[in-house]
C-alpha positions in Angstrom: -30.3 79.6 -72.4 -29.0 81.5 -69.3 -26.9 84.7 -70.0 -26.6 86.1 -66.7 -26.5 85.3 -62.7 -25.9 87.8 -59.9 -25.5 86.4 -56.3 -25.3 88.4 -53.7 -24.8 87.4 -49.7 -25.5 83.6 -51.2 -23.8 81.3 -48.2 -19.9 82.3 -48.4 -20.7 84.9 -51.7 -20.9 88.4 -51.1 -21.4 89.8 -54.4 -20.6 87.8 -57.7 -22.1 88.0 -61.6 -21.4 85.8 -64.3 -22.1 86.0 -67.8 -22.3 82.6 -69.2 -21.9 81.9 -73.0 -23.6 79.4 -75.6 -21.4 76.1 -76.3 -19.9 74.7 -73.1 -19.2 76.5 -70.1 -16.3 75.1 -67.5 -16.3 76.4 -63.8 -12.8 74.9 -62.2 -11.3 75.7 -58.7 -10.0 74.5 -55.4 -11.8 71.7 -53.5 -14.3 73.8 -51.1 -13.3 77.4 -53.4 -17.5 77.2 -53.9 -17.9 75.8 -56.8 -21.2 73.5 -55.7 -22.8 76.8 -54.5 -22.3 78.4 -57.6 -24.6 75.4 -59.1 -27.0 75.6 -55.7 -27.6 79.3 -56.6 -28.5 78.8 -60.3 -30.7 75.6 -58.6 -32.4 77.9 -56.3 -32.9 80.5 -59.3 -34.5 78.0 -61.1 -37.6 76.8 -58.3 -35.5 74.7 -55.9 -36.7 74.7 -52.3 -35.2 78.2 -50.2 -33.6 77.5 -47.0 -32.3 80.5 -44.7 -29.2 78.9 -44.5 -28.6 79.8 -47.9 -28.5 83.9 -46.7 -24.6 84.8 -45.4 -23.6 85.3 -41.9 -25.0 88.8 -41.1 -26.7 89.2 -43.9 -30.4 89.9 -44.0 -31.4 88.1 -47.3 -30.3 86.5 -50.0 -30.7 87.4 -53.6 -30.2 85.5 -56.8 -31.3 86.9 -60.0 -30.8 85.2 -63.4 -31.2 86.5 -67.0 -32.3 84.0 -69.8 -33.7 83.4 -72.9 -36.9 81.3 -73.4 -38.6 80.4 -76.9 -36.9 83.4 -77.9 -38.1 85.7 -75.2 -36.3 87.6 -72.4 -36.6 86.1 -68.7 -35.8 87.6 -65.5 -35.9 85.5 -62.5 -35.6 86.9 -59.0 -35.3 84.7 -55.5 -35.2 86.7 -52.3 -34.4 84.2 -48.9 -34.6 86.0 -45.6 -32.6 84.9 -43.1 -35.9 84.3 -41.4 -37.3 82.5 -43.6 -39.0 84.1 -45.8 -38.8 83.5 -49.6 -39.9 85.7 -52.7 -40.3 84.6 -55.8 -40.4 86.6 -59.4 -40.7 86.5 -62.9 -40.1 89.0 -65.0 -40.6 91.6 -62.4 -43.7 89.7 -61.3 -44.8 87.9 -57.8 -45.2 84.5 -58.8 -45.5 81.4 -56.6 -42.4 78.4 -56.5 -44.7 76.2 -58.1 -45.7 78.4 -61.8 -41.5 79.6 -61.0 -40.8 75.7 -61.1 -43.0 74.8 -64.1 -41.2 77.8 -66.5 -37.1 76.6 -65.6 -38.2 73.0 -66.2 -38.1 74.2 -69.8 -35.2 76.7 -69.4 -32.2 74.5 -68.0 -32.2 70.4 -66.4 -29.5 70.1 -63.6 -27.7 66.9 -63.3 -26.0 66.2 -59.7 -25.4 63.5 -57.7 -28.5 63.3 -57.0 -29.3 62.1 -60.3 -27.3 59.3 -60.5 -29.1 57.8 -57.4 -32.5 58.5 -59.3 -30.9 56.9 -62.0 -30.4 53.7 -59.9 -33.8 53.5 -58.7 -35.7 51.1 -61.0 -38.8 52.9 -60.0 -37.7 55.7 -62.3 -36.9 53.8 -65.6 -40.2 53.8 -66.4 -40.2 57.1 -66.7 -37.2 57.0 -69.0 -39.0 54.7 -71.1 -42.3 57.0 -71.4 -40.6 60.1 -72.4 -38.5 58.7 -74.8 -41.5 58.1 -77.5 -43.4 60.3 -75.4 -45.6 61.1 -79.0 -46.5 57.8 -79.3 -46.9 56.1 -75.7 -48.9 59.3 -74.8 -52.4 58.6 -76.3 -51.9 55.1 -75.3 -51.2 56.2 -71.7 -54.2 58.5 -71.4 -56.6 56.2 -72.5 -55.1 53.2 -70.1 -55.7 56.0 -67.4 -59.1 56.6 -68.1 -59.6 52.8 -68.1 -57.5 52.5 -65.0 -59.9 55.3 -63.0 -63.2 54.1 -64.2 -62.0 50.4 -63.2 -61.4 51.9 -59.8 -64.2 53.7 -59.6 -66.2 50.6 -59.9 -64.1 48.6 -57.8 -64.6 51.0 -55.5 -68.1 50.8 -55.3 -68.1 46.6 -55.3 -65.7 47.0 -52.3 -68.6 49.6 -50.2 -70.9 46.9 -51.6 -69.4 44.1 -49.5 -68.8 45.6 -46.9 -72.4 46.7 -46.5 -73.5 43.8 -46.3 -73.2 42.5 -42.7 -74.7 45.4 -41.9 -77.9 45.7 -44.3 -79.8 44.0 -42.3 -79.9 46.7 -39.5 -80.4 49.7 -42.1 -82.8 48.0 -43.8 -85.1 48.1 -40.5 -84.1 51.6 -39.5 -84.5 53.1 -43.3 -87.8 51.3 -43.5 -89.4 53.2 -40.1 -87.9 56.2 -41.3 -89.1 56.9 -44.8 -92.3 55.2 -43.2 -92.7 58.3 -41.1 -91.5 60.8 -43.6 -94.2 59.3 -46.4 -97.1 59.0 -43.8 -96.4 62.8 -43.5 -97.0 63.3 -46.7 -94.9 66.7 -46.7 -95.2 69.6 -49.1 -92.5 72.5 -50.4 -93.6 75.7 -49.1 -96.4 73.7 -46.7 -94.6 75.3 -43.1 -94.6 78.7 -44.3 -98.3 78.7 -45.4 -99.2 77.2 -41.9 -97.3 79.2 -40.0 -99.2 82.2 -42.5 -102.3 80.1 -41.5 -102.1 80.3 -37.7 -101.5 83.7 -37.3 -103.6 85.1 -39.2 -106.9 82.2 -37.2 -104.6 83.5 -33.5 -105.2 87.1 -34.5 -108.9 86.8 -36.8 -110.6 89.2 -34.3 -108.2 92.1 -35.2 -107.4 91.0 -38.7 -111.8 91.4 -39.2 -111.8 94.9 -37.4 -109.2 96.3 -39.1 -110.3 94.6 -42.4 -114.1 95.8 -41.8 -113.3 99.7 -40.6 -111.2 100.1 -44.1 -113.9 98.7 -46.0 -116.3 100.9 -44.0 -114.5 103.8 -45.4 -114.2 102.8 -48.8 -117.8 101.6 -48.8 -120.5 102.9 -45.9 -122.4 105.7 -46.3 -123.4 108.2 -48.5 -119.8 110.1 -47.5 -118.0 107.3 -47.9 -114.7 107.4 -49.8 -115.6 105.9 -52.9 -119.0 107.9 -53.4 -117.0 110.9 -52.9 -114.6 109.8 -55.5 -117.6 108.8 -58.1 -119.1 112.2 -58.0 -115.5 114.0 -58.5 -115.2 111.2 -61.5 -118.3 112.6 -62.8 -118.0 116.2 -62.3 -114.3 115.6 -64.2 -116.1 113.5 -67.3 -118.7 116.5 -68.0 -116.0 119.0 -68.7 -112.9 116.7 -70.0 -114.3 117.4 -73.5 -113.3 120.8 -73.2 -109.7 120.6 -72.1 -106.5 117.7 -73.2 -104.9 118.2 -69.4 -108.2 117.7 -68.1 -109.0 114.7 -69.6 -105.5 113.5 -68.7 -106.6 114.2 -65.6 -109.9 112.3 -65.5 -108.3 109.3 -67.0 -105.7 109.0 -64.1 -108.4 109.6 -61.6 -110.6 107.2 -63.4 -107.5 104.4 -62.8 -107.5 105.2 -58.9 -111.4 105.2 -58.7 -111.7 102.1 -60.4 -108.8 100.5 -58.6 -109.7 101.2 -55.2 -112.9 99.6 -55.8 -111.2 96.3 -56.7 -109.3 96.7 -52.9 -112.8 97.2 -51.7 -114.0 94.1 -53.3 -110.9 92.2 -52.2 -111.4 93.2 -48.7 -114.8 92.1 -48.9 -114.0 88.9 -49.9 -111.6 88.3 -47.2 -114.1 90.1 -44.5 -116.3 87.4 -45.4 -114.2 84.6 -45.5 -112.8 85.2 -42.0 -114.0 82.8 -39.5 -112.5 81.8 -36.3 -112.3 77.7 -35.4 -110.6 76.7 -33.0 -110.7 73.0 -34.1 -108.7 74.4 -37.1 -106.1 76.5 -35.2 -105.6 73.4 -33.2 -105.1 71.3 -36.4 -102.6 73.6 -37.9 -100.5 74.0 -34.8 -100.4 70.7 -35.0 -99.2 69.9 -38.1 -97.0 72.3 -38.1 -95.4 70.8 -34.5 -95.5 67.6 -36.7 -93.3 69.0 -39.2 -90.8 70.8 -37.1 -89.7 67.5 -35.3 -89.8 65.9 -38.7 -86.7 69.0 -39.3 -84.7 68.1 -36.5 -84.6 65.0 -37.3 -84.2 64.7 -41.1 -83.4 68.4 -41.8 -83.6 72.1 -41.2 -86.4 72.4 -44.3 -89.0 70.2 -45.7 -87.0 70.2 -48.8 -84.0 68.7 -46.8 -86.3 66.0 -45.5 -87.7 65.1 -49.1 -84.0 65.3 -50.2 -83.0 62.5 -47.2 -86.0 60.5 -48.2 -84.9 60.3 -51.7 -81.7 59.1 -50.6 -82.5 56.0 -48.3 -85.4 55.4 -50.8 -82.4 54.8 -53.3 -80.1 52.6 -50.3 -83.6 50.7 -49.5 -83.5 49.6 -53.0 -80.3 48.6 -53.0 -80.5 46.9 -50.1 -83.6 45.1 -51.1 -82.2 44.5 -54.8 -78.6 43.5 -53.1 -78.4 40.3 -55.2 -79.5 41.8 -58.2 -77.0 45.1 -57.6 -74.3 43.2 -56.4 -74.6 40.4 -59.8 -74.4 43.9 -61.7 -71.4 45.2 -60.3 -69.7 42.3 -61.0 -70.5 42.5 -64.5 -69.5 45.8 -65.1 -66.7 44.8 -62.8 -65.6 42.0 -65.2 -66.1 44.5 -68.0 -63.8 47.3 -66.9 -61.1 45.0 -66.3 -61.1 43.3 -69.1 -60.6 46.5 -71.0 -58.2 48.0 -68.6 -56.0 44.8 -69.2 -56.3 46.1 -73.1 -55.5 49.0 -72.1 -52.6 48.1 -70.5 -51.4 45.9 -72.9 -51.2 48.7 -75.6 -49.7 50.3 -73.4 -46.4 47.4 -72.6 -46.4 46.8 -76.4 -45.9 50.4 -77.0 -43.2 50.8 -74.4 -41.5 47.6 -75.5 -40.9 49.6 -79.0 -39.8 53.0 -77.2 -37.4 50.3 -74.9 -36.4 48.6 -77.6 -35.1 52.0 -79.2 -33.9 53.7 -76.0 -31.5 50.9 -75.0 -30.1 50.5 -78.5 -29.6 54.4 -78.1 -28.4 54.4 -75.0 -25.8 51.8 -75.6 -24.6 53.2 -78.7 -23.9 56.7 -76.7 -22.0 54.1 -74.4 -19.4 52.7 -76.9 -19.0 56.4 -77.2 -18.2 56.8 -73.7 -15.5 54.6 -73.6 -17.9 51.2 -72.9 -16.6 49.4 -76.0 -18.2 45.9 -74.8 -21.1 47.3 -72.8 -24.7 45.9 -73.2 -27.8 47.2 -72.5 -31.1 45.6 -71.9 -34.7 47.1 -70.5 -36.5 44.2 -69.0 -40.2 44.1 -68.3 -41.7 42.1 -65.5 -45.4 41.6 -65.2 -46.2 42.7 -61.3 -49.2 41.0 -59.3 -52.0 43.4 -59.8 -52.5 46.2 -62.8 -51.1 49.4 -61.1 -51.2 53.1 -61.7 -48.3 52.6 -64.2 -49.9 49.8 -66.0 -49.2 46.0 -66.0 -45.2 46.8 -66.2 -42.1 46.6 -64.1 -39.4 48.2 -66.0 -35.9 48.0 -64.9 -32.2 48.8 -66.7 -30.0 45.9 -67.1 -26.3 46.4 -68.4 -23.3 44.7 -68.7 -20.0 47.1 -69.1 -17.4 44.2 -69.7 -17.3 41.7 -72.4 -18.1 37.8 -70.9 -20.0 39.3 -68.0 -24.1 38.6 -67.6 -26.1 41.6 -67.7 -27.2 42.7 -64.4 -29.4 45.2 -62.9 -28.0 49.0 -63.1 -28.1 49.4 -59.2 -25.7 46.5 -58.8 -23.1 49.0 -60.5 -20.6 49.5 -58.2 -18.6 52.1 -59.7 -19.7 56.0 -59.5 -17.5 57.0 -62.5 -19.3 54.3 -64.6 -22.8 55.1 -63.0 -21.9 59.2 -64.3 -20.9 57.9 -67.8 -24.2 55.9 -67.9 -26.2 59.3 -66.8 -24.1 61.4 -69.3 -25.4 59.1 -72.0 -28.9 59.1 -70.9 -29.0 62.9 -71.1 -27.4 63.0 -74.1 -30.0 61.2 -75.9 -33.2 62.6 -73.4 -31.6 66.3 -74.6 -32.1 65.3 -78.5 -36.2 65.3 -77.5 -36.7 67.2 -74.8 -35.9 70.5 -76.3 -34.4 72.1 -73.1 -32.0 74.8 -73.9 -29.6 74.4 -71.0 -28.1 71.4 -69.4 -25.8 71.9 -66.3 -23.6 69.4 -65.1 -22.6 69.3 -61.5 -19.7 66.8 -61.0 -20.2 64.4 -64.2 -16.5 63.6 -64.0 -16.3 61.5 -60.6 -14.9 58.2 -60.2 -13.5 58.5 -64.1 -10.0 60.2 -65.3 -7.4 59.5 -68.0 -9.1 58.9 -71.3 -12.2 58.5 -70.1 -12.3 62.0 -68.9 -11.3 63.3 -72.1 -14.0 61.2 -73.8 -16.6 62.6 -71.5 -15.1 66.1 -72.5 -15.2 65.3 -76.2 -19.3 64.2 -75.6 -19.9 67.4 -73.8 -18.5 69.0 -76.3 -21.4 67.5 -78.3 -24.2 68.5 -76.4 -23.0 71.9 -76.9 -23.4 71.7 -80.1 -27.3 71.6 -79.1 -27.4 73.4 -75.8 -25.8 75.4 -74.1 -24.0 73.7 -71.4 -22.5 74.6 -67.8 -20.1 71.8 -66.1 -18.5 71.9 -62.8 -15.4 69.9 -62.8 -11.7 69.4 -61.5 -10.0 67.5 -64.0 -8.0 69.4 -67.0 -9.0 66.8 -70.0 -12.8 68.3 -69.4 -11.9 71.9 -68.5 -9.8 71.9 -72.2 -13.3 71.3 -73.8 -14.5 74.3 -73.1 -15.8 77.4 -75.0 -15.7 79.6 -72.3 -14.2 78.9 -69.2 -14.5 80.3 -65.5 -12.6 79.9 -62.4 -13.6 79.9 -58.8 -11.5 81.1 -55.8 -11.8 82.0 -52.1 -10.5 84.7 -50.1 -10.4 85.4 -46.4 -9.7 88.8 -44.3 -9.9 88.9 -40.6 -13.5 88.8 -40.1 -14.8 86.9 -43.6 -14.4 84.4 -46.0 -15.5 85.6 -49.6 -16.3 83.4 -53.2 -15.1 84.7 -56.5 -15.7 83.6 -59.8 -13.8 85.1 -62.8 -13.9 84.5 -66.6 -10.6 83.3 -67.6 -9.0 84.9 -70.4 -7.4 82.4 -73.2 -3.6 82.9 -71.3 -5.8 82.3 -68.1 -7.2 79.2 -69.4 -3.6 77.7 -70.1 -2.6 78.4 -66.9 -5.8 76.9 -64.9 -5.4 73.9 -67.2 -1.6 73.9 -66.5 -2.8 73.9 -62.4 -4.6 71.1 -63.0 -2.6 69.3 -64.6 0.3 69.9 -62.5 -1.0 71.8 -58.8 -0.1 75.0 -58.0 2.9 75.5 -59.3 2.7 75.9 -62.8 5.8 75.9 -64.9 6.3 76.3 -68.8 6.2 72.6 -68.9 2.7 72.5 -67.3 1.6 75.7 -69.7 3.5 73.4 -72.8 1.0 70.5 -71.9 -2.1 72.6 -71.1 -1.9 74.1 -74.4 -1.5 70.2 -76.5 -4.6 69.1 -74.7 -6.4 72.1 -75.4 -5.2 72.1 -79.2 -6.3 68.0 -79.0 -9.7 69.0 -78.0 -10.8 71.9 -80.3 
């Protein structure tokens, strides 16, 4: 629930805190006192979009903060508008972005507005309605029609890049043939550019590689004071006296290991001295090869791996090209397949949204009579659209009826805005019983209705409080008597300002903003007299 709000420098507020109360909260006060920004604050509190309008004239920013509770933990939420635009959002003393803000509040409080009752005249929505309703059971049944529903258009997708490929297979059939031709007749290797390029320089520069090869064998090797003689006879001299000393023989052991291993370098170079030869016929045949390869890269690739890689792939689109008929006949199949089981799919899915309709409107219509529709009907209607869409193989729509004889029609052909509000005050009376959100906040649910209609909306308020804790903007006095803690919203002006407060009303308070609405400013112990049988008919 929400305990607390601060504004400060919010459009026309300076500097206002409320402390809001569990059970139903009532905000009353003069057309244009502020009352809608009161609700646009807590809105932008809880992840609506920031607008630098929002920050008051002069003002540098805007701040909102708001205290809550959330499954039984303490929330602090901070918004910060600049007037240049700039907008800050935290959580619990934390930098968070709008969209993690947005996804906490859903669960801490639904706002209904005007707003609302056009979304609730959009049939595109009632869909939605009936989804979340049995949300336990449709959701299994909805995930698996989606996984259907993607895998179907996954396939479709690839039957679609199938036709239209082929008009023009023909021409890449030609042009993929000469190319892996030229690719295979190269007969490339990994690695086979880096040992050529190894290859050349070592037949451009043999000459120097030989000399400087031969001289260090020449020392290891040639000549009776050559460095490996020298070595053998210090070996020697070492092994006739290691028997007499451990560090000595240490010694000898370790110069053993370098003796021993330079004469394996000495073999190795050797082995290369003799191996070097110098052909020119070779050096040509390399630099050609690798030339070969290089114009291979720039067309196919920077590596030979690339070009292997690209081979692979038209190898794969030569086959389908060549095996079109035979790909194209098992497309189709798996085509045929997929929808057949996403029109399963899908009908699971309509059956189990018929039952959660079925249940909804008999809900809803029940919470109607309640409201004050004593003859209303209610109907959700499925229609079966052209093609199996995103949502399944329905069209759901609301159809009601709010006077006894008349057919039921379709809920956008409602004309009146106090019936359409009525309609939406039902709906979230029975979406609140499953939803589990912990504050509801209603932003003008009384328009178009008064009399005893208002004073049944204020009694089924009064029931929703019993459940959450509820915040209602309204100007009629049957409503405002429901309350269990009510506030009051007024406007002041100086010479240079105009400035929004809002004040908890004490119980004498309370008769006296009831007797103002009842009665208009002046309020006389007739007014009081009548404020305080409505409130006493209410409790």
């Amino acid at each position: 629930m929400i305990n607390h709000i601060s504004i400060r420098n919010f459009a026309i507020i300076e500097n206002t805190e409320i402390d809001f109360e569990e059970g139903l909260n009532i905000i009353t006060g003069e057309t244009g006192s502020g009352k809608s920004i009161v609700i646009e604050a807590i809105s932008l509190a809880l992840g609506s979009r920031a607008d630098s309008t929002f920050v008051r004239h002069g003002e540098k920013k805007a701040i909102v903060q708001l205290a809550g509770e959330l499954d039984g933990e303490e929330i602090i939420i901070t918004r910060e508008v600049s007037a240049a635009g700039k907008n800050l959002c935290k959580l619990n003393g934390q930098l968070v972005t709008l969209g993690e803000l947005t996804e906490t509040c859903r669960r801490l409080a639904d706002i209904h507005g005007q707003y609302d009752n056009q979304s609730l005249l959009n049939p595109d929505n009632h869909i939605r309605l009936v989804d979340s309703y049995h949300e336990e059971e449709i959701r299994p049944v909805r995930i698996a029609f989606d996984a259907s529903f993607a895998a179907y258009g996954e396939i479709r997708t690839k039957w679609r890049n199938l036709l239209a490929l082929e008009s023009d297979n023909q021409r890449k059939l030609d042009f993929y043939r000469y190319e892996k031709a030229e690719i295979d007749a190269a007969d490339l290797k990994p690695g086979e550019d880096e040992t050529l390029e190894e290859r050349i320089s070592i037949l451009q520069n043999s000459e120097k590689i030989f000399g400087g090869i031969e001289t260090a064998y020449s020392c290891l090797r040639d000549g009776s004071a050559s460095a490996l003689t020298n070595l053998g006879n210090g070996l020697h001299a070492l092994q006739d006296i290691s028997a007499y000393s451990k560090e000595i023989a240490e010694m000898t052991e370790e110069f053993a290991d370098m003796y021993y291993r330079l004469e394996d370098i000495s073999s190795s170079l050797r082995d290369i001295r003799e191996s070097i030869t110098f052909s020119p016929d070779e050096l040509d045949t390399a630099i050609s090869r690798l030339d070969q390869i290089e114009k291979l890269k720039k067309k196919y690739g920077g590596s030979i791996e690339e070009i292997l890689t690209y081979c692979d792939k038209i190898t794969l689109e030569l086959e389908q090209i060549e095996n079109y008929d035979d790909v194209k006949a098992a497309l189709e199949r798996d085509l045929n397949a997929a929808h057949a089981d996403l029109q399963e799919k899908a009908a699971a899915l309509t059956s189990v949204r018929k039952d959660s309709a079925s249940a909804l409107s008999a809900a809803i219509e029940a919470e109607l009579h309640d409201l004050n529709f004593g003859n209303a009907e209610l109907s959700i209607r499925f229609e079966v659209p052209e093609t199996i869409g995103a949502d399944g193989n329905d069209l759901v729509e609301i159809f009601i009826s709010t006077n006894k004889g008349e057919p039921l029609k379709p809920l956008v052909r409602i004309a009146s805005g106090g019936e359409v509000s009525r309609i939406m005050l039902a709906i979230k009376n029975i979406t609140g019983t499953y939803d589990r959100i912990p504050t509801m906040i209603f932003d003008e649910i009384d328009a178009g209705i008064s009399g005893i209609t208002a004073s049944i909306v204020g009694r089924k308020l009064r029931e929703i409080a019993e459940n959450h804790q509820v915040i209602c903007i309204t100007h009629l006095p049957q409503i405002a008597a429901c309350g269990d803690a009510n506030y009051r919203i007024h406007k002041e002006s100086d010479d240079d300002s105009t400035y929004t407060h809002v004040d908890r009303l004490s119980e004498s308070e309370v008769v006296d903003e009831i007797a103002r609405l009842l009665g208009g400013e002046t309020i006389t112990e007739t007014t009081r007299l009548s404020a305080r049988e409505l409130m006493a008919s209410v409790k």
